[in-house]
PyMOL CGO cylinders between C-alpha atoms (Angstrom):
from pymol import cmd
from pymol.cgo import CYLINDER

trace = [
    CYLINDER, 13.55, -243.01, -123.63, 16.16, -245.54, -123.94, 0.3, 1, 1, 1, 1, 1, 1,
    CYLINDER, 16.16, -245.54, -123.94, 17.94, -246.62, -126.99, 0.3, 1, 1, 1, 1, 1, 1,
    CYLINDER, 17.94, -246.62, -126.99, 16.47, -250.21, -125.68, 0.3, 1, 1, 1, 1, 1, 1,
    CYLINDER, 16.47, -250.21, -125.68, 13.18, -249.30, -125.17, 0.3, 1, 1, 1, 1, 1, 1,
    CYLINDER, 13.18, -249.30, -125.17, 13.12, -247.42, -128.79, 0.3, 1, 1, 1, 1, 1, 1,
    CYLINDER, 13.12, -247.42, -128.79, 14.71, -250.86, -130.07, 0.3, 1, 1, 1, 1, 1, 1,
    CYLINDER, 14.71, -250.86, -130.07, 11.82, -252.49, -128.41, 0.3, 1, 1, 1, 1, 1, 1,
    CYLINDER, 11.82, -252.49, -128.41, 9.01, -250.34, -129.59, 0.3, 1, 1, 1, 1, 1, 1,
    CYLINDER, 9.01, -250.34, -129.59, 10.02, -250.19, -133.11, 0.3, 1, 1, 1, 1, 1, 1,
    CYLINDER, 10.02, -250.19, -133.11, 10.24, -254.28, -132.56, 0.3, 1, 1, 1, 1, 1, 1,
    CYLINDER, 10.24, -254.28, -132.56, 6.90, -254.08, -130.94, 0.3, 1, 1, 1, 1, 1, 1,
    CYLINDER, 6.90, -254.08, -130.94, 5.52, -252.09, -133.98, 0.3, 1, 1, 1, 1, 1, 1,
    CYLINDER, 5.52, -252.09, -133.98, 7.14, -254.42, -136.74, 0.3, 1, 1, 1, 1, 1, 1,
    CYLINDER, 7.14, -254.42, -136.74, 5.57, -257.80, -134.59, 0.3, 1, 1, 1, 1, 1, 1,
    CYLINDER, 5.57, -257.80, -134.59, 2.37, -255.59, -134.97, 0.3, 1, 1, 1, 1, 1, 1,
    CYLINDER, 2.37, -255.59, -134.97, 2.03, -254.64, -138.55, 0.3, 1, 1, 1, 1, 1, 1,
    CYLINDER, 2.03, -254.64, -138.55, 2.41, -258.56, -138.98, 0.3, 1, 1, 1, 1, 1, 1,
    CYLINDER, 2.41, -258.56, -138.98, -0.08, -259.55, -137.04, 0.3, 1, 1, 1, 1, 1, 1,
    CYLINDER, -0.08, -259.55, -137.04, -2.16, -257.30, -139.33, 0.3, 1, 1, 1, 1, 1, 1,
    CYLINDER, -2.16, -257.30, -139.33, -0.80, -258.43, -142.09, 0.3, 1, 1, 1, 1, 1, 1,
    CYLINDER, -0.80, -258.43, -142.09, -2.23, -261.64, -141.33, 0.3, 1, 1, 1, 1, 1, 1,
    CYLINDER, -2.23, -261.64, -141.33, -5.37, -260.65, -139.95, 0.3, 1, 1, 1, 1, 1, 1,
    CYLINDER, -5.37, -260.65, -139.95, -6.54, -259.16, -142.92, 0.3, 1, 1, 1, 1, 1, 1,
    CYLINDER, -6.54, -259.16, -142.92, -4.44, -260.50, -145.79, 0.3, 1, 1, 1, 1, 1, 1,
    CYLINDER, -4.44, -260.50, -145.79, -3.42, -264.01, -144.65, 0.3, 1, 1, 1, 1, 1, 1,
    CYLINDER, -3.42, -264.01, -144.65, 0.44, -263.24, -145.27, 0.3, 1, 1, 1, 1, 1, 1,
    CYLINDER, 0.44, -263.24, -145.27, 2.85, -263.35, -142.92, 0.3, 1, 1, 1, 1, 1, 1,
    CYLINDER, 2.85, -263.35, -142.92, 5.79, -260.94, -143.88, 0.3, 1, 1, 1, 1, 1, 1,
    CYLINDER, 5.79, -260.94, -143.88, 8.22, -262.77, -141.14, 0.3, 1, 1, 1, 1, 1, 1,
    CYLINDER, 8.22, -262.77, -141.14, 7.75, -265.75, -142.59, 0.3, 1, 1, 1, 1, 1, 1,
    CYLINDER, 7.75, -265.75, -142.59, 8.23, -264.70, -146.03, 0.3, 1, 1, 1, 1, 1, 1,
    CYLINDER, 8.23, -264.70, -146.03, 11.57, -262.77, -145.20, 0.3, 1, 1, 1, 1, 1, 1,
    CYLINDER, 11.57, -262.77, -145.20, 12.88, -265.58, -143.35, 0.3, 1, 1, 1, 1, 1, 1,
    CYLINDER, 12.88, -265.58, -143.35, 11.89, -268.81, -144.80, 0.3, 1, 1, 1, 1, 1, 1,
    CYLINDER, 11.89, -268.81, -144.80, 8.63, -269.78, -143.33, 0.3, 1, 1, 1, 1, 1, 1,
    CYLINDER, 8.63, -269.78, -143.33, 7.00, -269.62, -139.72, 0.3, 1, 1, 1, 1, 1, 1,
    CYLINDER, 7.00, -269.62, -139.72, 8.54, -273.11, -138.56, 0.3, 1, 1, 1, 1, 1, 1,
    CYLINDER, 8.54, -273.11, -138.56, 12.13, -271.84, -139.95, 0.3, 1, 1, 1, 1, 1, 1,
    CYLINDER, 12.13, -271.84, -139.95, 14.51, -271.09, -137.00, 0.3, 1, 1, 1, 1, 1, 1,
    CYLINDER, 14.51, -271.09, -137.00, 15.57, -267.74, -138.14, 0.3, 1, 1, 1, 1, 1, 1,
    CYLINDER, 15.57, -267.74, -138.14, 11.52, -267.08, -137.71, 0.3, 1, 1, 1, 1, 1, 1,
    CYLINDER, 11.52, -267.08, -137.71, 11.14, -268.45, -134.24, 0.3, 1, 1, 1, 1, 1, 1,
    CYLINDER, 11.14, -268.45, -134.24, 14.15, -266.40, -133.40, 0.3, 1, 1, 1, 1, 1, 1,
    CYLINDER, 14.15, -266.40, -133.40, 12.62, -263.12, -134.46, 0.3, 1, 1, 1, 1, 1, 1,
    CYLINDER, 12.62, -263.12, -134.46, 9.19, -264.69, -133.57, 0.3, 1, 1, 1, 1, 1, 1,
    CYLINDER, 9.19, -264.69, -133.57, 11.00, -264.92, -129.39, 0.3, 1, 1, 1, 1, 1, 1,
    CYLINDER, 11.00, -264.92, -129.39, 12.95, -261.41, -130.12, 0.3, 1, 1, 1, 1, 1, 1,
    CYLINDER, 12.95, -261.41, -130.12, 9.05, -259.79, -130.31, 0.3, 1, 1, 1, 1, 1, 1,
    CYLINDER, 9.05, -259.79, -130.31, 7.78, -261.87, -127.13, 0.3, 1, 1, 1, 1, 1, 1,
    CYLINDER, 7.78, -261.87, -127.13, 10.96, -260.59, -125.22, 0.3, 1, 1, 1, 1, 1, 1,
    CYLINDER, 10.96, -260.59, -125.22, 10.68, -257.11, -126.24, 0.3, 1, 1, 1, 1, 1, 1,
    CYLINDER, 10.68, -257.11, -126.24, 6.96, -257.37, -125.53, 0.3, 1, 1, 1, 1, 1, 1,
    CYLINDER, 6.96, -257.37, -125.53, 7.92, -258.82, -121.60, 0.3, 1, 1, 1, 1, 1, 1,
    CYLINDER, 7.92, -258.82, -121.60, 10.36, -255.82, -121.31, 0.3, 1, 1, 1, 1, 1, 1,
    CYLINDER, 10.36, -255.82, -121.31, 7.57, -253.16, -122.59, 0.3, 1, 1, 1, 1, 1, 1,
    CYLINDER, 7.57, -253.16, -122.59, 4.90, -254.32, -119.47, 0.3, 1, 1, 1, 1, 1, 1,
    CYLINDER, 4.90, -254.32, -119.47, 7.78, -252.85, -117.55, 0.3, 1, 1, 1, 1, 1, 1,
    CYLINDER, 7.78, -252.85, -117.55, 7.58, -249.36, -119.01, 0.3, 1, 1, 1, 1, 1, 1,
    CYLINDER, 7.58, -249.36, -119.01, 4.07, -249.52, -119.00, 0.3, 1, 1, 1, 1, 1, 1,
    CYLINDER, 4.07, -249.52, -119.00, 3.88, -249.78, -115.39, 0.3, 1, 1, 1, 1, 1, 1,
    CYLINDER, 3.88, -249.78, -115.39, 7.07, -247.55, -114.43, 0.3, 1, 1, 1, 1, 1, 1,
    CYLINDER, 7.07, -247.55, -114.43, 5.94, -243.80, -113.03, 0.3, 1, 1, 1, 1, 1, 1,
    CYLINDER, 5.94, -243.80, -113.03, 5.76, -241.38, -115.70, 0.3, 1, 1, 1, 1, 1, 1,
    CYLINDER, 5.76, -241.38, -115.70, 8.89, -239.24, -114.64, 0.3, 1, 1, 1, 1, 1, 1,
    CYLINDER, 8.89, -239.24, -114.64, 7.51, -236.09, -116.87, 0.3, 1, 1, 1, 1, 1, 1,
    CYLINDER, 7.51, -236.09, -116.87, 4.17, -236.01, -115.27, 0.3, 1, 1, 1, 1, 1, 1,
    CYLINDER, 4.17, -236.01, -115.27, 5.80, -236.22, -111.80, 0.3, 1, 1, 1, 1, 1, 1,
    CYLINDER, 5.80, -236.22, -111.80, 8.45, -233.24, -112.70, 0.3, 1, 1, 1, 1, 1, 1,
    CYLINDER, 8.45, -233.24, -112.70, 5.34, -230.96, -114.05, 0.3, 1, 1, 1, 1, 1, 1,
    CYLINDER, 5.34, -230.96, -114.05, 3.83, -231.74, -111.05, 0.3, 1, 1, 1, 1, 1, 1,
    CYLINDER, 3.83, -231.74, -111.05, 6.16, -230.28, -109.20, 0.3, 1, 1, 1, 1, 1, 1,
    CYLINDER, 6.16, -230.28, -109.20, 6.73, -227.16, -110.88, 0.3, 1, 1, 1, 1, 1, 1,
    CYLINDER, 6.73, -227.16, -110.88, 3.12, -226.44, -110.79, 0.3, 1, 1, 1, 1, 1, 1,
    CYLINDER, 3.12, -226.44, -110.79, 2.88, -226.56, -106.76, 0.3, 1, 1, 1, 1, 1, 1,
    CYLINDER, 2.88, -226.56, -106.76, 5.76, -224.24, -106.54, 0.3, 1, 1, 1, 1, 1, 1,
]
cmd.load_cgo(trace, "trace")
């Protein structure tokens, strides 16, 4: 794995907890940090977690390259 794609997990995972956060508490830890959900810093992390989110459907869909090496060291 990438250092990118490990950036964009662990952004993926952060966005995540959030969303959580607000499901079942109401608070939105984003917003809190950085100076409420209409601040720009906000919508800046807020379009960081979409982005990294865009880039992850990539991975998601790539061919597992571990599954195809076992593969072939199981037919030989």
């Amino acid at each position: 794995m990438s250092g990118l794609q490990r950036t964009c997990l662990v952004l993926l995972i952060i966005g995540g907890i959030n969303w959580g956060l607000i499901g079942f508490f109401r608070y939105n830890l984003v917003a809190a940090i950085f100076g409420g959900a209409g601040s720009a810093l906000s919508r800046l992390v807020y379009g960081i977690v979409g982005l990294c989110a865009l880039y992850c459907l990539t991975i998601l869909f790539r061919p597992n390259e571990g599954l195809e090496h076992e593969r072939e060291t199981q037919t030989r």
